[in-house]
C-alpha positions as CSV (number, residue, x, y, z in Angstrom):
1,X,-52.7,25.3,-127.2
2,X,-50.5,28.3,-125.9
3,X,-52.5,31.3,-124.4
4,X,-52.9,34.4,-126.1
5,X,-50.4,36.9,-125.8
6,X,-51.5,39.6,-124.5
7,X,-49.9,42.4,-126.5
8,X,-51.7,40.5,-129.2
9,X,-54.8,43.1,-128.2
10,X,-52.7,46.5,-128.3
11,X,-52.6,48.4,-130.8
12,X,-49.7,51.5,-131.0
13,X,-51.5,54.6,-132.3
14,X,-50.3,58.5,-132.9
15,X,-53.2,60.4,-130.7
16,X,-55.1,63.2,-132.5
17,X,-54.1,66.8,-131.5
18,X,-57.7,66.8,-129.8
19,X,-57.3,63.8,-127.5
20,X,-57.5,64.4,-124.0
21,X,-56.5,61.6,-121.1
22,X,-57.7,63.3,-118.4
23,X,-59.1,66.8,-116.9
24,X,-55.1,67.7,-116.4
25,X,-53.1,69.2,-119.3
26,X,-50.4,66.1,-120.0
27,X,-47.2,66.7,-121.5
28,X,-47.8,64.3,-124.2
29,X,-44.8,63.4,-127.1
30,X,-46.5,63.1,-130.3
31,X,-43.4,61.4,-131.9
32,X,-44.0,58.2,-129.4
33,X,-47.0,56.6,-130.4
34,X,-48.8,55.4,-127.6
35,X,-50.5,51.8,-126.5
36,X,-54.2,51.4,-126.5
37,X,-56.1,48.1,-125.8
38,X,-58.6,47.1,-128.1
39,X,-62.1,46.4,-126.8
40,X,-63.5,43.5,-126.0
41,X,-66.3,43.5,-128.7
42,X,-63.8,44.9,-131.4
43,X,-62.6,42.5,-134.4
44,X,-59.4,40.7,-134.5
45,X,-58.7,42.6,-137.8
46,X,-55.9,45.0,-137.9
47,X,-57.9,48.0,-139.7
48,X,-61.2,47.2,-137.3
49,X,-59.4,49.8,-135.1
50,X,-61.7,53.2,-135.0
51,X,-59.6,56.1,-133.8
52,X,-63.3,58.9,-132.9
53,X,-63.9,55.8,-130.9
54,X,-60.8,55.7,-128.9
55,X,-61.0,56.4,-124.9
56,X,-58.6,57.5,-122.1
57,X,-59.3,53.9,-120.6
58,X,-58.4,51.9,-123.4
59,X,-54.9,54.5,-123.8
60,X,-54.5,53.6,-119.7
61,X,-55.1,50.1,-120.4
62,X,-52.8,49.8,-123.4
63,X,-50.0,51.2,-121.2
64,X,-50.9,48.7,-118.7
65,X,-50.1,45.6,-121.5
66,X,-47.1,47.3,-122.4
67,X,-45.7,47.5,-118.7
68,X,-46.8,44.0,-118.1
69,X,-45.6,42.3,-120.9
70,X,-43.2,44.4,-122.8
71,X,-40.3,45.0,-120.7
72,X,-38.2,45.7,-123.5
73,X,-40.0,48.7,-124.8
74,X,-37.9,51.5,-125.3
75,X,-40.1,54.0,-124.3
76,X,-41.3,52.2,-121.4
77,X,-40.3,55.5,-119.0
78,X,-42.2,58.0,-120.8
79,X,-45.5,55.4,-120.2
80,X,-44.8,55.1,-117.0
81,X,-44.7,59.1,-116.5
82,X,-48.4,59.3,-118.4
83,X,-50.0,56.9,-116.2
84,X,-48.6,58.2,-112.9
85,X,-49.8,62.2,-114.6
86,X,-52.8,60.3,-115.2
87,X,-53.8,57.9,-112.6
88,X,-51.6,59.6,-109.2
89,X,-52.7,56.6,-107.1
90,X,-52.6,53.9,-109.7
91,X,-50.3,51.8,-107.5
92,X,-52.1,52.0,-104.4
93,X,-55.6,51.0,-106.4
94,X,-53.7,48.0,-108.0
95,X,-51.8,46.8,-104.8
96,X,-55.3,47.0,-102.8
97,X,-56.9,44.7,-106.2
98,X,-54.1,42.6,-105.8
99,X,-53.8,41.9,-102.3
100,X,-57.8,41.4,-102.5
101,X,-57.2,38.6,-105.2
102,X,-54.8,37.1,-103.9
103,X,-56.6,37.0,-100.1
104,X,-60.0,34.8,-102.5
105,X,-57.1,32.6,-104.3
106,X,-57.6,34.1,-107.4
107,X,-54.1,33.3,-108.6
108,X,-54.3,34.3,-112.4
109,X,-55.6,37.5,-111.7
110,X,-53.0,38.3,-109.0
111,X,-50.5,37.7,-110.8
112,X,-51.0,39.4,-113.4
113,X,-51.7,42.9,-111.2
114,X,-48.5,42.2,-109.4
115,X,-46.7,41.6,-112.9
116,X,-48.2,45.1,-113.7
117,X,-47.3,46.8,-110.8
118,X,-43.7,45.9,-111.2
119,X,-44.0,47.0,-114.4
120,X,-45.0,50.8,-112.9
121,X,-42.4,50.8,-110.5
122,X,-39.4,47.8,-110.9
123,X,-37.6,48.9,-107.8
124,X,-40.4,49.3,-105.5
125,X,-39.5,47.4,-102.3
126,X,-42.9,47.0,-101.0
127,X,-44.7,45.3,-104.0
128,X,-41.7,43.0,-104.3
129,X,-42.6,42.0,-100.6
130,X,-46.6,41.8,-101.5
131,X,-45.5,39.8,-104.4
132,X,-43.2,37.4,-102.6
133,X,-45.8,36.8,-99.7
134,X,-48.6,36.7,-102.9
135,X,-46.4,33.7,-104.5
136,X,-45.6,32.2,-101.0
137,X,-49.6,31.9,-100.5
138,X,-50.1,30.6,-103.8
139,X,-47.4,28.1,-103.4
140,X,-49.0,27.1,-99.9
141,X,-52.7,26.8,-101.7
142,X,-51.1,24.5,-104.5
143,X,-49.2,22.3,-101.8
144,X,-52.4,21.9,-99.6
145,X,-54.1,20.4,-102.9
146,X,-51.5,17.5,-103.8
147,X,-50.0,20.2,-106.7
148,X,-46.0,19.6,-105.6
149,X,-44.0,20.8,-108.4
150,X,-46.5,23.9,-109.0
151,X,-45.8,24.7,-105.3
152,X,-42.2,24.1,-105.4
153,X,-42.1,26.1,-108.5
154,X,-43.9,28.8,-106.9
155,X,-41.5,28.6,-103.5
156,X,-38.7,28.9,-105.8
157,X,-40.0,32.3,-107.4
158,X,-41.2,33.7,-103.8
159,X,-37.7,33.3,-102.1
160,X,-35.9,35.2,-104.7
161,X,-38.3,38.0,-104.1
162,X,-37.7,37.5,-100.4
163,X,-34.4,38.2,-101.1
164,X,-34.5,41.1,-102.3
165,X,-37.3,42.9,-100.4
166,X,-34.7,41.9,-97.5
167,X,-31.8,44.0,-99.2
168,X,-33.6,47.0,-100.1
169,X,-32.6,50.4,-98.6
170,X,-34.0,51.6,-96.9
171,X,-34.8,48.2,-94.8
172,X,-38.1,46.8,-94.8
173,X,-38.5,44.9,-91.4
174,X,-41.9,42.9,-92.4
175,X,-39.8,41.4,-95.6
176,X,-37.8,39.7,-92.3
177,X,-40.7,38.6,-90.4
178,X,-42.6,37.5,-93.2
179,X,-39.8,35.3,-94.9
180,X,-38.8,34.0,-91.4
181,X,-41.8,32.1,-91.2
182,X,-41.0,31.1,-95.5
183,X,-38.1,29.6,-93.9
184,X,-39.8,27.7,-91.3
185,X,-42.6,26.3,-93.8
186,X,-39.4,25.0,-95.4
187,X,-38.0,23.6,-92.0
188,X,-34.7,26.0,-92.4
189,X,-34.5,27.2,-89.0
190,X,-31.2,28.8,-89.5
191,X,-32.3,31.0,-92.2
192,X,-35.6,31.3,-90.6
193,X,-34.0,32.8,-87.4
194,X,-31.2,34.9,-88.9
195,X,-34.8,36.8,-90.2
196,X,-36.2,37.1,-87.0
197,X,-33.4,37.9,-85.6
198,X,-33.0,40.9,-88.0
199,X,-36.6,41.8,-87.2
200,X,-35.7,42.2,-84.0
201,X,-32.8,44.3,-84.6
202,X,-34.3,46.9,-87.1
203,X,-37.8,47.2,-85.0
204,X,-35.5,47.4,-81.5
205,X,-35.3,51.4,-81.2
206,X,-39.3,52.0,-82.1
207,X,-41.7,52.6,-79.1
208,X,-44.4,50.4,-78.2
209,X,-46.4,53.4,-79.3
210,X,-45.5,53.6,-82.5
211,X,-45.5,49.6,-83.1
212,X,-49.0,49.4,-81.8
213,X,-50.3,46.3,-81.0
214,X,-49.9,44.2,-84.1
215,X,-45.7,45.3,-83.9
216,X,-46.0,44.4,-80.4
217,X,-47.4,40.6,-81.3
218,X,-44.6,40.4,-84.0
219,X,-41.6,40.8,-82.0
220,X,-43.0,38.9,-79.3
221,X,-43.5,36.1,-81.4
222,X,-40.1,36.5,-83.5
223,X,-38.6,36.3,-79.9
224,X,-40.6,33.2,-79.1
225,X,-40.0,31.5,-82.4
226,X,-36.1,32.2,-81.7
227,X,-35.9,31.0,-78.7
228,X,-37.3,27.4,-79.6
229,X,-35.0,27.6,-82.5
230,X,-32.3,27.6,-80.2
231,X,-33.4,25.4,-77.2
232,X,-33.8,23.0,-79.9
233,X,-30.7,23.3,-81.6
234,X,-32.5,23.5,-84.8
235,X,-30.3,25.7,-86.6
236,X,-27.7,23.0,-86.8
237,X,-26.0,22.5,-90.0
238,X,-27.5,18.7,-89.7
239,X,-30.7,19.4,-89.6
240,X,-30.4,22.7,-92.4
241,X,-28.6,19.7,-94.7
242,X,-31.6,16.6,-93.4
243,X,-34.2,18.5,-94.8
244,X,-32.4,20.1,-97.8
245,X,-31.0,16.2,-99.0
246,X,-34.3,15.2,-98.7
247,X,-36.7,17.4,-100.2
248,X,-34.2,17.0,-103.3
249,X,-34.9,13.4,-103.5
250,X,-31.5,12.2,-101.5
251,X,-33.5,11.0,-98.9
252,X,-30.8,8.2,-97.6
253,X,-28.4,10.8,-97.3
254,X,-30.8,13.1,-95.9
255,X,-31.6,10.3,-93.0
256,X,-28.6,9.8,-92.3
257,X,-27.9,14.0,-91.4
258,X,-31.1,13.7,-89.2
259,X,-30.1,10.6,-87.4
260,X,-26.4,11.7,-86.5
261,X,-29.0,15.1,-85.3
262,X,-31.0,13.1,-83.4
263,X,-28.2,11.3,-81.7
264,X,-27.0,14.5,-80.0
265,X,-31.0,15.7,-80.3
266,X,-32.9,13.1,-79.0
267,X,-36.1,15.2,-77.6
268,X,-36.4,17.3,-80.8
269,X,-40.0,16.5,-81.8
270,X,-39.0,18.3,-85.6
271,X,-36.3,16.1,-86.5
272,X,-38.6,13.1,-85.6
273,X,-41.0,14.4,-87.6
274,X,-38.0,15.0,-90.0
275,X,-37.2,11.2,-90.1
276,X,-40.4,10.2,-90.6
277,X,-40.9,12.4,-93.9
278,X,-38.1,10.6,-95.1
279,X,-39.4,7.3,-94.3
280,X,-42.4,8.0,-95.9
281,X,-41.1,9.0,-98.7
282,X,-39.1,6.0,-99.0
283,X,-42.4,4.1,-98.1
284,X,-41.3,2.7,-95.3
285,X,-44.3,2.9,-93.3
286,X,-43.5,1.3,-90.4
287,X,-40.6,3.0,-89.7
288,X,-42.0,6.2,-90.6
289,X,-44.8,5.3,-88.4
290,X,-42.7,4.8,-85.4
291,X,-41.0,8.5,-86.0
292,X,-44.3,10.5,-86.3
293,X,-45.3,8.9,-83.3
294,X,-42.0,9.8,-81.7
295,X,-42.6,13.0,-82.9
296,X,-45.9,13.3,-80.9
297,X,-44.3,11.9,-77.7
298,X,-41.7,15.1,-77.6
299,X,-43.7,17.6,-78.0
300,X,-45.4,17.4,-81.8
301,X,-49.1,16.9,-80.4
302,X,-50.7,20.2,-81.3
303,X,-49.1,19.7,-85.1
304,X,-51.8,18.9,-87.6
305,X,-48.9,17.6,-90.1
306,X,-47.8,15.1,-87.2
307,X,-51.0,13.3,-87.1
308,X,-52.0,13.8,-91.3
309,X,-48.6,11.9,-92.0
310,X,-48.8,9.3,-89.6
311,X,-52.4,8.7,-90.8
312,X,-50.8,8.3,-94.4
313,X,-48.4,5.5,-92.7
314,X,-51.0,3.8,-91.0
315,X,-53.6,3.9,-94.1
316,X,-50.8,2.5,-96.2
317,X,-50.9,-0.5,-93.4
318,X,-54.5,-1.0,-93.7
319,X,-54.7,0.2,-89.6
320,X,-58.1,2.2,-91.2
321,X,-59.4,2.9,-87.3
322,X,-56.0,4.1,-86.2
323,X,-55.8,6.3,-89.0
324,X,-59.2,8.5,-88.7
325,X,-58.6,8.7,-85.5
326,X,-55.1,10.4,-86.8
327,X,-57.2,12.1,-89.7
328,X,-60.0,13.6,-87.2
329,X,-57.5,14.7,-84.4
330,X,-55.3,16.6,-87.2
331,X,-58.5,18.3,-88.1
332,X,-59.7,19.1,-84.9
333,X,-56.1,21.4,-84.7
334,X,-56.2,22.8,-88.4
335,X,-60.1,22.4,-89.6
336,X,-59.7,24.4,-92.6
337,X,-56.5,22.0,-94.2
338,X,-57.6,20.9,-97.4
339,X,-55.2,18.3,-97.5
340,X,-56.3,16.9,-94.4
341,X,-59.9,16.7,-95.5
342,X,-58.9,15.1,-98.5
343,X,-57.1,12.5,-96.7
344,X,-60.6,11.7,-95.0
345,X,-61.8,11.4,-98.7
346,X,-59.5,8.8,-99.5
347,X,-59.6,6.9,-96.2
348,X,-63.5,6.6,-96.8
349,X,-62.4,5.2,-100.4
350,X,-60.6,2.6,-98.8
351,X,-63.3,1.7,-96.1
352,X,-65.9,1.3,-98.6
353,X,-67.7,4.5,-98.0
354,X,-68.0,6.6,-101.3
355,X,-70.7,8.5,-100.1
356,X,-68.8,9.7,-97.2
357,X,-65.8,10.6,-99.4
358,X,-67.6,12.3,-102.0
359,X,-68.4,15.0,-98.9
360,X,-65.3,15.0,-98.0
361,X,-63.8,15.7,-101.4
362,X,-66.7,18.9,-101.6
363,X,-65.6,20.1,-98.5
364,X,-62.6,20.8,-100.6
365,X,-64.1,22.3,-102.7
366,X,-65.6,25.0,-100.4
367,X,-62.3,26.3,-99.6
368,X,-60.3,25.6,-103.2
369,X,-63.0,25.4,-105.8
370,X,-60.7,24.5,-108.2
371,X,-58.5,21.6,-106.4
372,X,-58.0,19.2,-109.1
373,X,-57.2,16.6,-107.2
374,X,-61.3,17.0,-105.2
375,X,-62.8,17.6,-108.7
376,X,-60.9,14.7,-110.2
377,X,-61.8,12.4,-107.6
378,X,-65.4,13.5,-107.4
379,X,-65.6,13.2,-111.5
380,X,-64.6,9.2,-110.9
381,X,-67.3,8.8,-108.0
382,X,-70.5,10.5,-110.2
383,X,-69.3,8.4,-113.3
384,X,-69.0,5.3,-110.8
385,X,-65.7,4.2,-110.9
């Protein structure tokens, strides 16, 4: 069943001669009739509307919809220049609701304030940042809980608005630093330092004063992140192509870009971990087994993902010990990773334990109450299968 559409609840009204939207005297055309959201409790009827019942809010509302939803509207300016007569600090109300929904994983509602605010202002840099580091999040959240095409999907939609928070003008030096570290989720460490190296360049001339202590943090640690980039020889065209060949399913090809790396790269703890991804993919546990653990041995030990995927390798060879011991150490470095803790679900599956995997698939839930993958697995253990 499709969702409702959501222009399904407006209705497009003249206003009365009468009707006031606010205290301020608004330059109203009475030729454009104007949006107005139905109320909850009204019928679905078209002649159930009641114009002595209509309010300011449901008029503000309407031409909410309409922004959201409509972008074809022809009249789409002249709503924009009521609200903003109306509601001065609409924007900054909605980006504060937003960025509050977005922090409690509320993803539908999100979404839809960041669809609206881009509705109020297409152009505005900053909420296509807030939007691209909102999808980024989301895509991140979906990842954690097993949901790979969602989070690739969502990945997909956040770089684009990277890209153009990063070529608005005036320039915007957090769209850098923030889709530097996209880059690096995605193990692009060319891309990821040609952002941080921007960062650095727009934020060079400002004082410590004016950066305060958060801007301080942020170039140090664009520095630092540039640095290893380099040591490493990470932003090789190898390793850009390993990780680019494998992530779309070419994972020969892909291992054979981060071997001919590794060659030249031998102490590079990433493209170990690199190899091993593509091993495991390939389900080639051993192998991959023998990579991760490589990994470790050059300088991977404080990465939660470097013990979680070797745990998957060694829970695939039925080495159960080895592999909480993997499990507990990658939680002991990230404690809130919801993929980790529902690894420790599974693993307790596979020993026997259901009791001890139905907490760890509730831990889960305290931090994604709506992980289908916890709530699925849970739903098999209550009905006892």
């Amino acid at each position: 069943m499709n969702p409702k559409n959501p222009l399904e609840s407006v209705y497009f009204v003249n206003l009365p001669e009468n009707f006031s939207l606010s205290e301020k005297a608004l330059q109203l055309d009475k030729s454009i009739p104007l949006p107005v959201q139905k109320k909850d409790s009204a019928p679905d009827a078209p002649g159930s509307f009641n114009m002595e019942e209509l309010s300011g809010e449901q008029v503000l509302a309407g031409i909410l919809t309409v922004l959201a939803y409509d972008r074809n509207n022809q009249h789409l300016d002249y709503y924009r220049s009521i609200l903003k007569q109306a509601r001065p600090d609409i924007e900054k109300e909605l980006t504060e609701a937003a960025v509050i929904k977005a922090k409690n994983e509320d993803w539908d509602m999100a979404e839809e304030l960041f669809l609206t605010l881009r509705g109020i202002d297409p152009e505005n840099a900053g909420t296509k940042l807030n939007t691209a580091v909102f999808l980024d999040q989301r895509a991140e959240s979906y990842r954690q809980s097993g949901l790979y095409e969602d989070a690739d999907a969502y990945d997909s939609d956040a770089q684009e608005y990277y890209r153009e928070a990063m070529e608005a003008e005036p320039a915007i030096p957090d769209a850098f630093f923030n889709a530097g570290f996209f880059y690096l989720k995605q193990h692009n460490f060319f891309d990821a330092k040609d952002c941080f190296e921007t960062y650095l360049a727009l934020t060079c001339d400002t004082s410590d004063e004016d950066l305060g202590e958060n801007g301080i943090y942020k170039k140090e640690r664009a520095q630092e992140i540039i640095n290893n980039i380099s040591n490493d020889n990470m932003d090789d065209e190898r390793f850009k192509n390993a990780y680019k060949l494998i992530s779309s399913g070419q994972e020969e090809k892909g291992l054979e870009e981060i071997r001919e790396f590794l060659s030249k790269n031998p102490k590079v703890w990433n493209a170990w971990f690199m190899l091993g991804w593509g091993m495991r993919r390939l389900e080639k546990w051993e192998q991959a087994e023998q990579a991760f653990m490589q990994a470790l041995t050059c300088g991977g030990e404080n990465n939660s993902d470097c013990y979680n995927e070797l745990a998957i390798c060694q829970m695939e060879e039925k080495k159960l010990s080895e592999a909480k011991k993997s499990l507990l150490k990658a939680l002991s470095i990230s404690p809130e990773d919801t993929k980790i803790i529902s690894n420790l679900g599974y693993l307790s599956l596979r020993e026997g334990n259901r009791s001890e995997a139905q907490k760890y698939f509730s831990a889960v839930l305290v931090y994604l109450p709506n992980d289908k993958i916890a709530l699925s697995e849970l739903a098999k253990l209550e009905q006892g299968l």
